[in-house]
N, C-alpha and C positions, 0 to 999 in steps of 0.2 A: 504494500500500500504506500502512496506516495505523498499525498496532502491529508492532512487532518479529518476534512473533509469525508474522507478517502474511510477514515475509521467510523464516523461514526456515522456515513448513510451504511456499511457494513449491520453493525450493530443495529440500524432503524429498518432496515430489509429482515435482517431475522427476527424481531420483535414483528414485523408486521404478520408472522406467520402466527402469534398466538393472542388473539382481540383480547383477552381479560387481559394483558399485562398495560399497561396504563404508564404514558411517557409521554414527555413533550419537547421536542427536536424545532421547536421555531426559533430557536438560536442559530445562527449560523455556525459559532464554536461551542456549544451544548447540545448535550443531553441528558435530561433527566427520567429517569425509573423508578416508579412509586412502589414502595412494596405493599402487599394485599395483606398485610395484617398487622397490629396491634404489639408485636414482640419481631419487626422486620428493622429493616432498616431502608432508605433510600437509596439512589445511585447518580450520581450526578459526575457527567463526566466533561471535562473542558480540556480542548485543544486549540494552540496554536500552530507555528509553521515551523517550531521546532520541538517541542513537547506538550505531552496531556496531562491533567492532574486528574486523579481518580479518586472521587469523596464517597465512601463505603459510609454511610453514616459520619460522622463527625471526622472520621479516620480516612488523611490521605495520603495518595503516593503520587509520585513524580514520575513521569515513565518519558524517557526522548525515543526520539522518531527513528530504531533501529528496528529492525526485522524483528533483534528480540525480543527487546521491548513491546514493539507495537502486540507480537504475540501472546506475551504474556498477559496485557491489559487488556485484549479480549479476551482472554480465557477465566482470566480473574471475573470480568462483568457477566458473563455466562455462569459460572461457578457460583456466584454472590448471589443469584437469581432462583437458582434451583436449591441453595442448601448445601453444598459443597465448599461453601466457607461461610463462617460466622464472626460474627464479632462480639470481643469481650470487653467490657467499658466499667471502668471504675471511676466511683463517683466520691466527692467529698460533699458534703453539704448539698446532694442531690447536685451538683456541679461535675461534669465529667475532665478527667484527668489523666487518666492511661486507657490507652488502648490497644487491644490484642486481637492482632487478627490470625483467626484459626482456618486451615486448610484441612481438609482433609485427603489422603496417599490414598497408595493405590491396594494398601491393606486395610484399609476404610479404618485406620488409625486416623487424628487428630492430632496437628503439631503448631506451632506458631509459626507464621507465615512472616511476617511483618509485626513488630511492636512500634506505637509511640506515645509520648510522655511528654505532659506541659510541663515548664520546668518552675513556674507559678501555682500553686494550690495550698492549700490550708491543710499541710500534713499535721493537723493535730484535731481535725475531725475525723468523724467515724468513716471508715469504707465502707459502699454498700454497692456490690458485682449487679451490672444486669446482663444476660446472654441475650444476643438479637440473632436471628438469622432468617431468612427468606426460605418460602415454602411453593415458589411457583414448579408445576409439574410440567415442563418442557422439558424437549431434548435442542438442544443448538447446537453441540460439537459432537 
């Protein structure tokens, strides 16, 4: 894939093939994925003409315009859709603070994918974990 573009009419062609998934691509460098439930998370993905940022819920990554990258960031936005990666979010003061994103292998084990950590928060209130993950039943890869 070679413009930005390029990924995310990708990703708006395979979403068109399942109507309940709910997204909106009138950006010219976005697109966002709503997830269908209550314990999900969103997807919200922004490209430029030299990288994309991929917002899993609160949690993002940076990915530049290489074959492997570009690969991985669709695989990750497939994967975050169906259940095959989750996210772990800790809170201070109902404020979220770290964040773990979980993948799941190909021995349906669970490992951490990506972590990050504001480096601002009120370490002397209570922790309190929430698990989010998406539960859409398609196939994309």
């Amino acid at each position: 894939m070679k413009y930005e573009n390029d990924i995310i009419q990708f990703i708006t062609e395979k979403l068109n093939l399942y109507p309940e998934i709910r997204y909106d691509n009138s950006a010219n460098d976005q697109i966002s994925i709503f997830t269908n439930h209550d314990h999900g998370f969103d997807i919200i993905l922004y490209s430029d003409d030299t990288k994309s940022i991929l917002y899993l819920g609160d949690c993002h990554i940076d990915f530049e315009h290489t074959d492997h990258d570009i690969t991985a960031l669709i695989h990750l936005v497939f994967y975050a859709l169906v259940g095959k990666v989750k996210l772990e979010v800790f809170c201070k003061n109902d404020q979220p603070y770290k964040f773990n994103l979980h993948a799941l292998d190909d021995d349906g084990d669970w490992y951490i994918y990506k972590s990050m950590k504001s480096m601002c928060y009120k370490f002397w209130h209570k922790t309190s974990i929430k698990q989010l993950q998406n539960r859409f039943s398609a196939e994309f890869l």
